[in-house]
N, C-alpha and C positions, 0 to 999 in steps of 0.2 A: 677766139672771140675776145676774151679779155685786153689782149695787148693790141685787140684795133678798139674796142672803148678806151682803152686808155693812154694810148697813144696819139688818137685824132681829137683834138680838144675841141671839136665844135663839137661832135659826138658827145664825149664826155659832158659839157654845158648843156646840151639838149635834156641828155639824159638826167643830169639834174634838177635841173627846170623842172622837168616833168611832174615835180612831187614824190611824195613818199609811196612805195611801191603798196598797193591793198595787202601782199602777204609780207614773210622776209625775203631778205634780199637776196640771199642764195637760191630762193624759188627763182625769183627776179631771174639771176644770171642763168638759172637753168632753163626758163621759158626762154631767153635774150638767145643763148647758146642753139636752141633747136630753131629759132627764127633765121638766126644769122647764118646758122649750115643750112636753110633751107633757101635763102634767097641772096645771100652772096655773092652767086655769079649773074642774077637776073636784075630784082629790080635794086638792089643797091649799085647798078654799075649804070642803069639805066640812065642814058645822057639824052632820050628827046625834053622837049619843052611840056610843062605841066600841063594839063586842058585847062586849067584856067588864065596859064598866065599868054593865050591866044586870043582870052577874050578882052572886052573893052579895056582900054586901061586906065578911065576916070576911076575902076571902083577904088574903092578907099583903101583896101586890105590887097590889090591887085599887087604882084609881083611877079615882072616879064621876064628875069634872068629863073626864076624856080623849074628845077627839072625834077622828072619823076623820080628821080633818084631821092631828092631831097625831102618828096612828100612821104615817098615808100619808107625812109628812114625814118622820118617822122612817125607812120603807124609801129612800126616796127618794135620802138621805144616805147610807146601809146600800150603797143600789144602787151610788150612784158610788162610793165610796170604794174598793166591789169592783172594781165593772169596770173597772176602771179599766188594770188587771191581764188577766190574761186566764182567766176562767172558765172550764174545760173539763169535760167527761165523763172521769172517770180512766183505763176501761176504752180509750179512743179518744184521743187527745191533739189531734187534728185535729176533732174537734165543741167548738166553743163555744155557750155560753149568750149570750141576747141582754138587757140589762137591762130592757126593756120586758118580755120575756116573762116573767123571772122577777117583775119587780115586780108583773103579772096575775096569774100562780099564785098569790104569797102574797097579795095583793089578796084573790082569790077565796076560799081557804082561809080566811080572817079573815072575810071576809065571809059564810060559808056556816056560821059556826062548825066548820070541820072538823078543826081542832085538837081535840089530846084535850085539852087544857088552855087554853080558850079564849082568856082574860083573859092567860095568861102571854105570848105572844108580842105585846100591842099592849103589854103593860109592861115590855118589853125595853128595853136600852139601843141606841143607834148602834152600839155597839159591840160589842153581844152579836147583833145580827140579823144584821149582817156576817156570821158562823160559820153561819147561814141560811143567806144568799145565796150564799156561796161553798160551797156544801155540794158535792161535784164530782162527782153524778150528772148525769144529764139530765134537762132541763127536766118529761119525759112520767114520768117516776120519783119524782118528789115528791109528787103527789098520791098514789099508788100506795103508795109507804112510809106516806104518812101512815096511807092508808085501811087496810095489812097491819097498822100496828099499833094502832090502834082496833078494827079486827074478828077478827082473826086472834091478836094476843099483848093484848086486853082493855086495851088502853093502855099495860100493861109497857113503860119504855123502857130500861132498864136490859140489861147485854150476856149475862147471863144468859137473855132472853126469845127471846133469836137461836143461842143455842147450847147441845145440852144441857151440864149441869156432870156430870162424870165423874171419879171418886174416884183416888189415884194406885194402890191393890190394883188397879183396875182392866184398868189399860197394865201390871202387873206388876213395878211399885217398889216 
């Protein structure tokens, strides 16, 4: 695993981008290491075209040449750089997340199109999917948010959609 991060220099530039890893870096390569022997022959090789870069191509962040490959790398580096650190449910401080599972849920999610904004999440940065991965619900809660706010606030993601807005004559100021 090391001599393909530091060999492939897009890799490498990705993985630096990304930011500073939440733990040390030897967690880093050792979360990096058990991602890399887990998905090396599948989705790092993976040459279809991304779901989003099939969709419209006005959007702004749209890119037609991105293949799954490129997006799965992308979590992949996202992943370790997280876990590196220690993932939890906030509500629980003693439930962690596992990086394989959350790299399947958002796997799945991208691949199911179940984002409300499909394209925007495989055009994320390393460093912007991080804020993803590290999101500090539980693993079974993320589809779940996703799917409350596609069906239930019509894709709203703004904090307005989660709370009503009440005037201050209201509370009596």
């Amino acid at each position: 695993m090391l001599r393909w991060l530091l060999n492939d220099e897009g890799v490498l530039k990705m993985f630096l981008a990304g930011g500073l890893p939440e733990g040390p870096y030897e967690d880093t390569l050792d979360v990096l290491t058990t991602l890399y022997m887990t998905y090396k022959d599948s989705d790092l090789v993976n040459e279809n075209p991304a779901v989003g870069s099939q969709e419209d191509s006005t959007s702004l962040r749209h890119d037609s040449s991105l293949k799954l490959k490129d997006v799965y790398l992308k979590m992949i580096l996202a992943d370790a750089l997280t876990f590196s650190g220690s993932v939890y449910f906030w509500a629980d401080g003693n439930e962690y997340s596992d990086p394989i599972d959350r790299h399947e849920i958002f796997k799945k999610m991208s691949n199911e199109k179940m984002f409300v904004e499909y394209s925007s999440f495989e055009n994320l940065t390393v460093e912007e999917m991080r804020w993803m991965f590290n999101s500090i619900i539980d693993d079974e809660e993320i589809e779940w948010l996703n799917w409350y706010i596609d069906n239930k606030l019509n894709g709203r993601t703004n904090p307005y959609a989660f709370m009503a807005y009440t005037s201050m004559e209201r509370h009596g100021e």
